[in-house]
Predicted model as a PDB file, atoms N, CA, C, CB and O in Angstrom, pLDDT in the B-factor column:
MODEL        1                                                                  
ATOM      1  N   UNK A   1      -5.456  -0.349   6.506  1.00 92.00           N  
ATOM      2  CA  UNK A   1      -4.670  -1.287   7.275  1.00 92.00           C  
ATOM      3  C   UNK A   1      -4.531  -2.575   6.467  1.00 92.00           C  
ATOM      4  CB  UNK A   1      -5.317  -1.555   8.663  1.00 92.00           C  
ATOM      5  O   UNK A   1      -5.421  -3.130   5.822  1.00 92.00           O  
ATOM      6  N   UNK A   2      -3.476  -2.890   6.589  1.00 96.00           N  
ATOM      7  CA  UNK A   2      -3.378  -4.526   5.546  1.00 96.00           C  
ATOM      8  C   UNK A   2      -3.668  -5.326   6.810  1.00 96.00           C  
ATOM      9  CB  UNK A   2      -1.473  -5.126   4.592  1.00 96.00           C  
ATOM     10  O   UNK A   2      -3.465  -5.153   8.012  1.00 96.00           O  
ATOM     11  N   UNK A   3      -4.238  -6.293   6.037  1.00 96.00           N  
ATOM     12  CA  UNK A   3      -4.998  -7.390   6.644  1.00 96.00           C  
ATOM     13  C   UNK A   3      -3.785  -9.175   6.239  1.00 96.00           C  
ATOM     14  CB  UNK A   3      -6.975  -7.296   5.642  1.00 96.00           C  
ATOM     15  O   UNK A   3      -3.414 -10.207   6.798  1.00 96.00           O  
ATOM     16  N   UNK A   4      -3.705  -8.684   5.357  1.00 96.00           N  
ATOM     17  CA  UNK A   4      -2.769  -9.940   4.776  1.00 96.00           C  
ATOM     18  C   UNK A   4      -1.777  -9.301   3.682  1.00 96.00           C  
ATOM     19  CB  UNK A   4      -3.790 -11.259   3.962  1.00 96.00           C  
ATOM     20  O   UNK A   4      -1.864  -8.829   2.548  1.00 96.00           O  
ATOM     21  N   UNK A   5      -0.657  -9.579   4.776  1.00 96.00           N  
ATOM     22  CA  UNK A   5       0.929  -9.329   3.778  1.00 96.00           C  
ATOM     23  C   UNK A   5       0.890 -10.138   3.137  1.00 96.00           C  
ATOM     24  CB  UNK A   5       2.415  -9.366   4.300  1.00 96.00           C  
ATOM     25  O   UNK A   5       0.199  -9.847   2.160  1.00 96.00           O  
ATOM     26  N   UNK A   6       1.243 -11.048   3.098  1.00 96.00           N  
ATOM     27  CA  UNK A   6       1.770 -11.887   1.702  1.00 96.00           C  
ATOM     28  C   UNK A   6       0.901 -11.337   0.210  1.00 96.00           C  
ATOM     29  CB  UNK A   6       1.363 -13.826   1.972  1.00 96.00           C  
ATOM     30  O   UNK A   6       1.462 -11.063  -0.851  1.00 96.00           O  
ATOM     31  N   UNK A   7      -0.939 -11.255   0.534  1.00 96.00           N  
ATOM     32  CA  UNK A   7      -0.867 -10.546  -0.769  1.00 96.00           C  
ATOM     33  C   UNK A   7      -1.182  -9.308  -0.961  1.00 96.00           C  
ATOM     34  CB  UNK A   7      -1.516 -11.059  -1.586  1.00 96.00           C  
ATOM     35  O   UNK A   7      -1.814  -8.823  -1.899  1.00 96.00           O  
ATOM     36  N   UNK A   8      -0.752  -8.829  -0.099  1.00 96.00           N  
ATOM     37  CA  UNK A   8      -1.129  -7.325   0.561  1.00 96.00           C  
ATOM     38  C   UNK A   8      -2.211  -7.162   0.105  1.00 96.00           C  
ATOM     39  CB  UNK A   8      -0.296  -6.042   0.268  1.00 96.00           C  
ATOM     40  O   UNK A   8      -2.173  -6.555  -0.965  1.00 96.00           O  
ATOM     41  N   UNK A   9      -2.953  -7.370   0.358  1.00 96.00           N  
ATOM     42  CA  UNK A   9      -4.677  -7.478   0.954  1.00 96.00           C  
ATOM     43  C   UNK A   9      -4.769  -6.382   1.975  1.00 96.00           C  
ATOM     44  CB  UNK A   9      -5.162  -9.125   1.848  1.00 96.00           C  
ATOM     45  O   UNK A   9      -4.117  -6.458   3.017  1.00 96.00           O  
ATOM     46  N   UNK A  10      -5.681  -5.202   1.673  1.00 97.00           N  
ATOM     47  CA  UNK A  10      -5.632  -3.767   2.718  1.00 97.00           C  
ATOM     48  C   UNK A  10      -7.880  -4.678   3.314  1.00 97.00           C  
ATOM     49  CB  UNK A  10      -5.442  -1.073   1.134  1.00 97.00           C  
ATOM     50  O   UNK A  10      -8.748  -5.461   2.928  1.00 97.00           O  
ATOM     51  N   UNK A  11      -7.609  -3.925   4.161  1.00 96.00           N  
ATOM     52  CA  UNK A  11      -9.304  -4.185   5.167  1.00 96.00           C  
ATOM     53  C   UNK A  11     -10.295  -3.754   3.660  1.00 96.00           C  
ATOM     54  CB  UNK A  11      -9.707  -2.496   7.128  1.00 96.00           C  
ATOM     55  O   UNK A  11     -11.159  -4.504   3.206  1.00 96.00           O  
ATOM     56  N   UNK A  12     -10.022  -2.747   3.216  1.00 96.00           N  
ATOM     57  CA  UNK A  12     -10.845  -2.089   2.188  1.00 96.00           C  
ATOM     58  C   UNK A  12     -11.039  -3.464   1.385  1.00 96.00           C  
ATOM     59  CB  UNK A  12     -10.076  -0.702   1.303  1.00 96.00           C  
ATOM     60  O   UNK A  12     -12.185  -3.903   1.287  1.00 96.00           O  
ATOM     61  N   UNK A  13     -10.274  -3.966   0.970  1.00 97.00           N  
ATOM     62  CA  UNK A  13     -10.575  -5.040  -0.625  1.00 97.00           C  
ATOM     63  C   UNK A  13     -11.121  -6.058   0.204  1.00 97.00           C  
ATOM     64  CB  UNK A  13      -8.984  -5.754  -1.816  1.00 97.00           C  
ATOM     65  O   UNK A  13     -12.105  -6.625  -0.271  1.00 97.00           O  
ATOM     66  N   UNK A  14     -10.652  -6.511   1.553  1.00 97.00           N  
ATOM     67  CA  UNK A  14     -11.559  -7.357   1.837  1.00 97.00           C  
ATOM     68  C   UNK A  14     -13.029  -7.078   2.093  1.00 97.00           C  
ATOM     69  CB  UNK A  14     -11.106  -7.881   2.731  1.00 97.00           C  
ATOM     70  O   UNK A  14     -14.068  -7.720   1.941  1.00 97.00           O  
ATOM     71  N   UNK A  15     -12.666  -5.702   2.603  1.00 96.00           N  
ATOM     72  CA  UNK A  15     -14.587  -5.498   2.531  1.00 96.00           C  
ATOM     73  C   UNK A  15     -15.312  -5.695   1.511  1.00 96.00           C  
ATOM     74  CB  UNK A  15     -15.156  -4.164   2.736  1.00 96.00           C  
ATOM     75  O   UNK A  15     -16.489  -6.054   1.535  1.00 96.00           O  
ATOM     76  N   UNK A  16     -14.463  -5.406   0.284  1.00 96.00           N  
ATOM     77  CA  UNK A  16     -15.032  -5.293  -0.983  1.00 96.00           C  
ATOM     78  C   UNK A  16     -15.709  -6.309  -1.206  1.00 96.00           C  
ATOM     79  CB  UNK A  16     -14.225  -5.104  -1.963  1.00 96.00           C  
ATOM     80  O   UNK A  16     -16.882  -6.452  -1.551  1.00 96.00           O  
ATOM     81  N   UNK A  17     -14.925  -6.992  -0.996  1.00 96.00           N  
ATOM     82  CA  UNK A  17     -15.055  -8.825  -1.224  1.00 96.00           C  
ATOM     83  C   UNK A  17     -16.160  -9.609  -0.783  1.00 96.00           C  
ATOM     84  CB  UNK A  17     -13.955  -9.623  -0.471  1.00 96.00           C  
ATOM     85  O   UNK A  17     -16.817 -10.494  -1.331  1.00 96.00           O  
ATOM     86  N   UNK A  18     -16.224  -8.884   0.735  1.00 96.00           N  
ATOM     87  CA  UNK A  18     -17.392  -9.605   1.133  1.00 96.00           C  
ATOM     88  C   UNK A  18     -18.961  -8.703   0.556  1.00 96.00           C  
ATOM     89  CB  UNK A  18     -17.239  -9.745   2.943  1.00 96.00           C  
ATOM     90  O   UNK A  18     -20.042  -9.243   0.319  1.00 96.00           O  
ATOM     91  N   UNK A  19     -18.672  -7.401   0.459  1.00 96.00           N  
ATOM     92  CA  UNK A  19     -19.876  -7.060   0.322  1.00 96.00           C  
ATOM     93  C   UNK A  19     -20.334  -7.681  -1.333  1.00 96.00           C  
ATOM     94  CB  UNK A  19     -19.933  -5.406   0.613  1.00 96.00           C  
ATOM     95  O   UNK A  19     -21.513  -7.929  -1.587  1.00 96.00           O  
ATOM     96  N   UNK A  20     -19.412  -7.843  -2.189  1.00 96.00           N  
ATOM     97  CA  UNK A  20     -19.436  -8.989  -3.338  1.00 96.00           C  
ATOM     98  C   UNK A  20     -20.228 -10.130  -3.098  1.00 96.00           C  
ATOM     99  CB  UNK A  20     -18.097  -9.556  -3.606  1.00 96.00           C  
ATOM    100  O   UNK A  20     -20.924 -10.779  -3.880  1.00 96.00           O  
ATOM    101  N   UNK A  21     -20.024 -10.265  -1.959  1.00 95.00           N  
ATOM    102  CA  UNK A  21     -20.690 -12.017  -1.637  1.00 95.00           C  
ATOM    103  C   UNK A  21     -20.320 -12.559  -1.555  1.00 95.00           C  
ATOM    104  CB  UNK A  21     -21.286 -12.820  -2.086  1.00 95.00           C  
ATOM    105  O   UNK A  21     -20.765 -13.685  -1.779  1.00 95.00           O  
ATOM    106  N   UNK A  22     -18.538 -12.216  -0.951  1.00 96.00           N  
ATOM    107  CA  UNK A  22     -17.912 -13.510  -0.122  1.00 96.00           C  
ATOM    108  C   UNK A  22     -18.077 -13.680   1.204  1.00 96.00           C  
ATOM    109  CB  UNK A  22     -16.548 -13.590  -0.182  1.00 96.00           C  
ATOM    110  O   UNK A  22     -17.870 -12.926   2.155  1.00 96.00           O  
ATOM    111  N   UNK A  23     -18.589 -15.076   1.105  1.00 95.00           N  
ATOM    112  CA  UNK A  23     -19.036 -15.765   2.734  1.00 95.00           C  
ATOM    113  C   UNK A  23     -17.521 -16.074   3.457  1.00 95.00           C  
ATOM    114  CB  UNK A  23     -20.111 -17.616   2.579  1.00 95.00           C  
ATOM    115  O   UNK A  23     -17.195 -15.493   4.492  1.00 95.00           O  
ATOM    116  N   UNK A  24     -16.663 -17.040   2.795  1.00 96.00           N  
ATOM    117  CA  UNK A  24     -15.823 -17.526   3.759  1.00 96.00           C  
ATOM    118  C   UNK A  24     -14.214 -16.733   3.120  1.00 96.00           C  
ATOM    119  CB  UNK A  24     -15.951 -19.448   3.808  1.00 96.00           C  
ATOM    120  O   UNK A  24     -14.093 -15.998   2.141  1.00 96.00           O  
ATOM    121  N   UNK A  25     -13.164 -17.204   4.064  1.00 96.00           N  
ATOM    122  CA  UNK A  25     -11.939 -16.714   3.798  1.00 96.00           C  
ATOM    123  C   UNK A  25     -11.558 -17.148   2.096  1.00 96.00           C  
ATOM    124  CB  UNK A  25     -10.896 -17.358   4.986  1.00 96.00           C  
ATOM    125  O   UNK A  25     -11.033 -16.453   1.225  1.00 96.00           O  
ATOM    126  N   UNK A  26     -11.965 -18.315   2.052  1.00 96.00           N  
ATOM    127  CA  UNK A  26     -11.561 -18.573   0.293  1.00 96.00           C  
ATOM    128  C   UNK A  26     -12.398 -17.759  -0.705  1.00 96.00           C  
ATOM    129  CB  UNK A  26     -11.863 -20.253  -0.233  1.00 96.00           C  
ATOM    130  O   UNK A  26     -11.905 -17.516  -1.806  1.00 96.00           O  
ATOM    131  N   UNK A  27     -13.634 -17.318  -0.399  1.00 97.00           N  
ATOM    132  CA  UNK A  27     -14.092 -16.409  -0.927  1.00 97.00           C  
ATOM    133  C   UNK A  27     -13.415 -15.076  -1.528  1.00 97.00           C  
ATOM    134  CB  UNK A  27     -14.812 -16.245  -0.188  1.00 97.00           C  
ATOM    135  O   UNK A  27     -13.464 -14.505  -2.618  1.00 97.00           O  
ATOM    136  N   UNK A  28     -12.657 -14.813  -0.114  1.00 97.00           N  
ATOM    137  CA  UNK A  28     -12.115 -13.375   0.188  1.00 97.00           C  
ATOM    138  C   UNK A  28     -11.273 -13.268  -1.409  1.00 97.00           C  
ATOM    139  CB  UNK A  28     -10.905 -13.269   1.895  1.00 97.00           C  
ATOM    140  O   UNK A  28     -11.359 -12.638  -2.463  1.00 97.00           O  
ATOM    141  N   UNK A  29     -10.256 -14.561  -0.637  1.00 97.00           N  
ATOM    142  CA  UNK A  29      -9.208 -14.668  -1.532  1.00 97.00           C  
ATOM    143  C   UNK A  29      -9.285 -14.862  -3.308  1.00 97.00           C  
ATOM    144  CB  UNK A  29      -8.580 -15.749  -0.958  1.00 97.00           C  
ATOM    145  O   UNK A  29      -8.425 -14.757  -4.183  1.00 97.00           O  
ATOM    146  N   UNK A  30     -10.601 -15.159  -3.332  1.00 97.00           N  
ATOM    147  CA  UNK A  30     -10.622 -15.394  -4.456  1.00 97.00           C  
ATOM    148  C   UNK A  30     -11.173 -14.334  -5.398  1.00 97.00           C  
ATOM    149  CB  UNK A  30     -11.158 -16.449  -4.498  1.00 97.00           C  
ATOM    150  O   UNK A  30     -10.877 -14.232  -6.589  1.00 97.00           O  
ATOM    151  N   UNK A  31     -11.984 -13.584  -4.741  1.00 96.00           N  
ATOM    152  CA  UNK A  31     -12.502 -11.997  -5.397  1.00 96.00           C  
ATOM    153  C   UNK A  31     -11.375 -11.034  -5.282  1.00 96.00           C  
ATOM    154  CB  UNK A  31     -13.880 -11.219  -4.499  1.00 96.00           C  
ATOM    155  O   UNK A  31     -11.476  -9.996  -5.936  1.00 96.00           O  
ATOM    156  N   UNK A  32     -10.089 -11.256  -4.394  1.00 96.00           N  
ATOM    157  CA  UNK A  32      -8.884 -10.299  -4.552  1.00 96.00           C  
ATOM    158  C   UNK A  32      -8.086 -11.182  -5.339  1.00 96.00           C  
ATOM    159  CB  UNK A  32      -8.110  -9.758  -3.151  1.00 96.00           C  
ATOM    160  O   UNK A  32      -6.862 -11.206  -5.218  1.00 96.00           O  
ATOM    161  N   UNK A  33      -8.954 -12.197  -6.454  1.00 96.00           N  
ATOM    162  CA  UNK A  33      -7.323 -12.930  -7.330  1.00 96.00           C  
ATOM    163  C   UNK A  33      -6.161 -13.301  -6.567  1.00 96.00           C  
ATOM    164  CB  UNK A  33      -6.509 -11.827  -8.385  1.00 96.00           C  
ATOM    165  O   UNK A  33      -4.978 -13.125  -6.855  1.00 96.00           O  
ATOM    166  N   UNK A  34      -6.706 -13.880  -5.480  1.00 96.00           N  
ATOM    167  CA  UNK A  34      -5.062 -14.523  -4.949  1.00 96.00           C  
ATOM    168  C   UNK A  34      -5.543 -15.494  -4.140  1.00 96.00           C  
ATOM    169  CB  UNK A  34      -3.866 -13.441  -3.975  1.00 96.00           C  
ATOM    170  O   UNK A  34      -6.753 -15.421  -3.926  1.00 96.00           O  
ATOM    171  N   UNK A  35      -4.882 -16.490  -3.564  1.00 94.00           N  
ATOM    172  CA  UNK A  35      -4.661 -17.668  -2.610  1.00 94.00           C  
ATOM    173  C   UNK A  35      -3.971 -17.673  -1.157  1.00 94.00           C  
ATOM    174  CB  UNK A  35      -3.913 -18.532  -3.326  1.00 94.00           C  
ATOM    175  O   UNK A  35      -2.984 -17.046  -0.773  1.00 94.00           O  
ATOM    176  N   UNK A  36      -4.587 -18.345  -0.646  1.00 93.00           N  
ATOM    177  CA  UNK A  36      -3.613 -18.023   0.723  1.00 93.00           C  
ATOM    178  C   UNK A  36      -2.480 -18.539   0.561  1.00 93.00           C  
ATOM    179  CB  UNK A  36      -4.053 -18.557   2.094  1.00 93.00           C  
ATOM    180  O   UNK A  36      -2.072 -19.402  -0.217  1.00 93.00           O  
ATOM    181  N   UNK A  37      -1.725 -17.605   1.811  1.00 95.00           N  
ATOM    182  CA  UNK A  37      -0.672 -18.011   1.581  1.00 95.00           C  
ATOM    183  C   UNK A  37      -0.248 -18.893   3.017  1.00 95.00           C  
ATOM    184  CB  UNK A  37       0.155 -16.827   1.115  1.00 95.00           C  
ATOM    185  O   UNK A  37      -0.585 -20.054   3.251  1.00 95.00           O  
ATOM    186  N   UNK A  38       0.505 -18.087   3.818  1.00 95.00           N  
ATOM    187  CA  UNK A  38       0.417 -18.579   5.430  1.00 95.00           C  
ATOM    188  C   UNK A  38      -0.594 -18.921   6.231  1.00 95.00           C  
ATOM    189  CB  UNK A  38       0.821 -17.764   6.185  1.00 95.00           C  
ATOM    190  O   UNK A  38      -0.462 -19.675   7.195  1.00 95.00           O  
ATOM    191  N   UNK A  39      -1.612 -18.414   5.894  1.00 92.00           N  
ATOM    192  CA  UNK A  39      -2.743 -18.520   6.347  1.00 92.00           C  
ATOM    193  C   UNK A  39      -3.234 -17.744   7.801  1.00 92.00           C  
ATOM    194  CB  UNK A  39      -2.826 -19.829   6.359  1.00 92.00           C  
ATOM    195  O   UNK A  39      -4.261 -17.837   8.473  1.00 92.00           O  
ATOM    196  N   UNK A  40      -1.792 -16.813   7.965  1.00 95.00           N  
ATOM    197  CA  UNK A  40      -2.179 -15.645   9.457  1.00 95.00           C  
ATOM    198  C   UNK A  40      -3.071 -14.796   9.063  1.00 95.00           C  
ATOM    199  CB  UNK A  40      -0.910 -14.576  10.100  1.00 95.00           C  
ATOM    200  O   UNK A  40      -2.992 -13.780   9.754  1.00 95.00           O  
ATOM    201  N   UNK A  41      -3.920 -14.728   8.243  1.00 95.00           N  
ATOM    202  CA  UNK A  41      -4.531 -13.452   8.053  1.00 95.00           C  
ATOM    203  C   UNK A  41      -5.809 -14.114   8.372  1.00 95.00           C  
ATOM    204  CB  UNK A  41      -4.352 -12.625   6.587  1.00 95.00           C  
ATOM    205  O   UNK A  41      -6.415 -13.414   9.183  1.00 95.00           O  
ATOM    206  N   UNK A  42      -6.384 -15.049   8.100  1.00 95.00           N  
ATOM    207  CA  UNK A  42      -7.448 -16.239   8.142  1.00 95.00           C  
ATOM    208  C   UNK A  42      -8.635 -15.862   8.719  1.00 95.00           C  
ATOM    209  CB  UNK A  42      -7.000 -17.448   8.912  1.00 95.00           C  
ATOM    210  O   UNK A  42      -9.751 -15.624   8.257  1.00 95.00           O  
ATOM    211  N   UNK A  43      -7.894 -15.851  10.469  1.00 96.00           N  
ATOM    212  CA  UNK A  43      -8.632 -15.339  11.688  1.00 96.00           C  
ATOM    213  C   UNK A  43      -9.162 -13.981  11.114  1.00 96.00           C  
ATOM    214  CB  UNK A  43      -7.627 -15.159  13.117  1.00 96.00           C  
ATOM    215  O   UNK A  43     -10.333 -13.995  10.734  1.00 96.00           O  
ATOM    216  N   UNK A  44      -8.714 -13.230  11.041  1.00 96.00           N  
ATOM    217  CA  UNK A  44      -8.717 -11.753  10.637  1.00 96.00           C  
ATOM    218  C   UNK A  44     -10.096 -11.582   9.801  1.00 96.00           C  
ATOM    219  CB  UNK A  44      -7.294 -11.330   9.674  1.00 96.00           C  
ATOM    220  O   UNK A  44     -11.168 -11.201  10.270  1.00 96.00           O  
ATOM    221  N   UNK A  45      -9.807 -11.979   8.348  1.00 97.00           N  
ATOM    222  CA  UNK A  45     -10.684 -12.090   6.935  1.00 97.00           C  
ATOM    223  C   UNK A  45     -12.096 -12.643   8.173  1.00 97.00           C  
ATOM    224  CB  UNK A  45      -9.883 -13.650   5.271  1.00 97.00           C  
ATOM    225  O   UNK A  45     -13.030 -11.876   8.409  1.00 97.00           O  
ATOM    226  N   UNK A  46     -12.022 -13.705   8.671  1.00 96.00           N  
ATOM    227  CA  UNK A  46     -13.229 -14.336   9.309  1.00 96.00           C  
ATOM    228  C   UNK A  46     -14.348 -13.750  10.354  1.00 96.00           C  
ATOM    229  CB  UNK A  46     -12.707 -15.331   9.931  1.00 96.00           C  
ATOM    230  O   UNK A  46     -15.564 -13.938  10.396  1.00 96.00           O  
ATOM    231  N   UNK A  47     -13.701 -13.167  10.969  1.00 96.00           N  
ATOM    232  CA  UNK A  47     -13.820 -11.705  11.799  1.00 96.00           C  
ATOM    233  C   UNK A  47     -14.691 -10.769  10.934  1.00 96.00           C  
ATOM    234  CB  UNK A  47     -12.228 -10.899  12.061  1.00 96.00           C  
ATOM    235  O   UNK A  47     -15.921 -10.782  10.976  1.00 96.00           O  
ATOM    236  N   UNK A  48     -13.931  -9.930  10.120  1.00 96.00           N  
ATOM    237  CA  UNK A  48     -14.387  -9.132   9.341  1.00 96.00           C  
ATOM    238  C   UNK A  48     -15.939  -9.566   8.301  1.00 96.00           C  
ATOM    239  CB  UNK A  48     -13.126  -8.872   8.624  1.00 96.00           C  
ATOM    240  O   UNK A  48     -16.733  -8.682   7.980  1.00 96.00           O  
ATOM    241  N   UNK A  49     -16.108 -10.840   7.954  1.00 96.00           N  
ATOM    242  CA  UNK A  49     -16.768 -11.393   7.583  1.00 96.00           C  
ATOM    243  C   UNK A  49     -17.929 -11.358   8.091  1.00 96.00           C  
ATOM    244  CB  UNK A  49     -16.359 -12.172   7.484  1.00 96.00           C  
ATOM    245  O   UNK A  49     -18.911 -10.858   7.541  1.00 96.00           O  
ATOM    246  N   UNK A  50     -17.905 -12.057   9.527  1.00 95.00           N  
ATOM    247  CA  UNK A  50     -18.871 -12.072  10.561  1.00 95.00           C  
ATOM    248  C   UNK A  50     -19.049 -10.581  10.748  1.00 95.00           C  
ATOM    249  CB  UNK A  50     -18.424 -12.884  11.888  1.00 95.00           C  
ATOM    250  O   UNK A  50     -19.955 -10.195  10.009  1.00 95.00           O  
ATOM    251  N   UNK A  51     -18.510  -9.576  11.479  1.00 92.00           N  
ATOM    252  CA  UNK A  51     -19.312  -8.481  11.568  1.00 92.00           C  
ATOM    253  C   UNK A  51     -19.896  -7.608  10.159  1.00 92.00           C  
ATOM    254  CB  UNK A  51     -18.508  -7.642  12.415  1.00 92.00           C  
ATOM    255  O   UNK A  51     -20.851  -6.860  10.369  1.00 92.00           O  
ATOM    256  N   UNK A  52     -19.522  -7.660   9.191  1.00 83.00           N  
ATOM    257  CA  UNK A  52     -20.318  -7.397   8.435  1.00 83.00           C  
ATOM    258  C   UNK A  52     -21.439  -8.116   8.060  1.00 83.00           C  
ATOM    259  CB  UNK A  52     -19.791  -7.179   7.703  1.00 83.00           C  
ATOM    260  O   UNK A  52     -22.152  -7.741   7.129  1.00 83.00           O  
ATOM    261  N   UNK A  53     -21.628  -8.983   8.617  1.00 75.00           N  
ATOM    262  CA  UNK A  53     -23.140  -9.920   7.751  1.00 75.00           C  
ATOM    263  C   UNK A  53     -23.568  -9.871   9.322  1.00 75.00           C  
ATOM    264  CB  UNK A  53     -22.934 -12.080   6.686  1.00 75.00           C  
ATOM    265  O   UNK A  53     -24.338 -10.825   9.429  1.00 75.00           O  
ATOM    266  N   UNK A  54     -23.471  -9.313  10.454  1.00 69.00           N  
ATOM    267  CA  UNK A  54     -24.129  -9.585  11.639  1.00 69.00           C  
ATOM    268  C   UNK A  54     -24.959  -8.253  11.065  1.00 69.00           C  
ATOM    269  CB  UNK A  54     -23.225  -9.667  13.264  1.00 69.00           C  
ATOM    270  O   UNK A  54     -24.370  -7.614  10.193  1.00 69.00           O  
ATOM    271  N   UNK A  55     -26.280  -7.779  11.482  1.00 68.00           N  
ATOM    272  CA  UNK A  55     -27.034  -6.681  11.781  1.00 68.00           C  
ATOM    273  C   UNK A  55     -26.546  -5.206  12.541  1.00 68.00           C  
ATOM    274  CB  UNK A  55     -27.957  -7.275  12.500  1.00 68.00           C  
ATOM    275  O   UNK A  55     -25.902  -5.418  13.569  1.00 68.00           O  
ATOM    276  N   UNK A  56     -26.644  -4.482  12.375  1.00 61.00           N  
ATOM    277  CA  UNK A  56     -26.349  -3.271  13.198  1.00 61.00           C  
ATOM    278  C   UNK A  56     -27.648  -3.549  14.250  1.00 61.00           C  
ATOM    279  CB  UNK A  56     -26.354  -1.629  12.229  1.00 61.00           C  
ATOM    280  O   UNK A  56     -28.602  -4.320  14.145  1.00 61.00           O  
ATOM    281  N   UNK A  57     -27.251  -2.540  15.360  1.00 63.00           N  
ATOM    282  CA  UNK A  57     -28.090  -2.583  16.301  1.00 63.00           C  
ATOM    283  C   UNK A  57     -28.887  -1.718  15.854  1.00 63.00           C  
ATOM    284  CB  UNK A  57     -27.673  -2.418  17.520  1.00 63.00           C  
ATOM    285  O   UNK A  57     -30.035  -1.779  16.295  1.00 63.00           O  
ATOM    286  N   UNK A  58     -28.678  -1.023  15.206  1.00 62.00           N  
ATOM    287  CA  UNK A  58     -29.894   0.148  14.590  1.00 62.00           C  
ATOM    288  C   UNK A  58     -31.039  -0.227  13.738  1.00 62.00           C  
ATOM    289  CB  UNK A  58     -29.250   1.209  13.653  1.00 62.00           C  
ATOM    290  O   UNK A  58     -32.195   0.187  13.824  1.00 62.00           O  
ATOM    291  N   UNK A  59     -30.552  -1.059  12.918  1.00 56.00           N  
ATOM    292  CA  UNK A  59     -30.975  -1.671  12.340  1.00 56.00           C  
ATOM    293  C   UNK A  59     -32.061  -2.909  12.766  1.00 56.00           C  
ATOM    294  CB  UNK A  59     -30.059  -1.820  11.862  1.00 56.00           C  
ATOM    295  O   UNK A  59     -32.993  -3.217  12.023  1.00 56.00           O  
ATOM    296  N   UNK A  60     -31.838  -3.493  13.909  1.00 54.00           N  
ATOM    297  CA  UNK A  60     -32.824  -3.942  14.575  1.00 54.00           C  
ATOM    298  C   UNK A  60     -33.720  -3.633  14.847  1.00 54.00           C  
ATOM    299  CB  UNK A  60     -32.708  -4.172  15.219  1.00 54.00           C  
ATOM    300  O   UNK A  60     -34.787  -4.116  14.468  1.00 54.00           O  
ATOM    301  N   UNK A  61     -33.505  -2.370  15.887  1.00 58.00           N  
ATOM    302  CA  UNK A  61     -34.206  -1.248  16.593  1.00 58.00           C  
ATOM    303  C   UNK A  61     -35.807  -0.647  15.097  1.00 58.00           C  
ATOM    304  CB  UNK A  61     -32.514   0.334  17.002  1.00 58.00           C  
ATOM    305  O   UNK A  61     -37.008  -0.433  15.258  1.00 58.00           O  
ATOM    306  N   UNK A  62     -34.874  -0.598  13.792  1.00 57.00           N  
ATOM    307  CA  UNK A  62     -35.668   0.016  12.974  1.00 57.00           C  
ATOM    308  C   UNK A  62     -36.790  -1.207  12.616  1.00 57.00           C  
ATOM    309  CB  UNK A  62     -34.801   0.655  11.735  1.00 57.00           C  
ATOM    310  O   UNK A  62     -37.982  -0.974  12.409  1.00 57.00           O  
ATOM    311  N   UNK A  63     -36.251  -2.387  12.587  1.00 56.00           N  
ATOM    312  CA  UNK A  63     -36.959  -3.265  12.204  1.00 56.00           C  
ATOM    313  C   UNK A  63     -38.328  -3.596  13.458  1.00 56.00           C  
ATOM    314  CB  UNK A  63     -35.906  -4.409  11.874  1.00 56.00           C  
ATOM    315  O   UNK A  63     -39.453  -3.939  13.096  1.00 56.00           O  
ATOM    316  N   UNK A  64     -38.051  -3.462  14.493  1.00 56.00           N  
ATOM    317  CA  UNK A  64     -39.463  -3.671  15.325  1.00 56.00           C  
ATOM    318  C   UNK A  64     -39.947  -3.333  15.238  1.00 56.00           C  
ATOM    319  CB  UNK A  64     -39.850  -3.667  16.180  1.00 56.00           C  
ATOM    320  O   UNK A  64     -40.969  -3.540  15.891  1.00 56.00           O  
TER     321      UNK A  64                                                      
ENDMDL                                                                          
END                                                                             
């Protein structure tokens, strides 16, 4: 699924991105070599961000 037209940015590269070790949306953008553009995708990238660096619930569960 693209996440951001302008630089056609698909969910995949942003995952990439973050699991790279990008924290924020300029992060994103900057491990896919590009800049924002409109900035509608923003919300989106930020989202995706947050649930990947939140814990799985399983993962909790394993940790007690």
């Amino acid at each position: 699924m693209y996440v951001c037209i302008c630089n056609a940015l698909c969910e995949r590269d942003v995952r990439r991105a973050i699991r790279d070790g990008a924290s924020r949306p300029r992060d994103v953008y900057a491990g896919c070599g590009c800049n924002a553009q409109c900035g509608c995708c923003t919300a989106t990238i930020l989202h995706l961000i947050r649930s990947d660096a939140a814990p799985s619930p399983l993962a909790r569960t394993v940790q007690q």
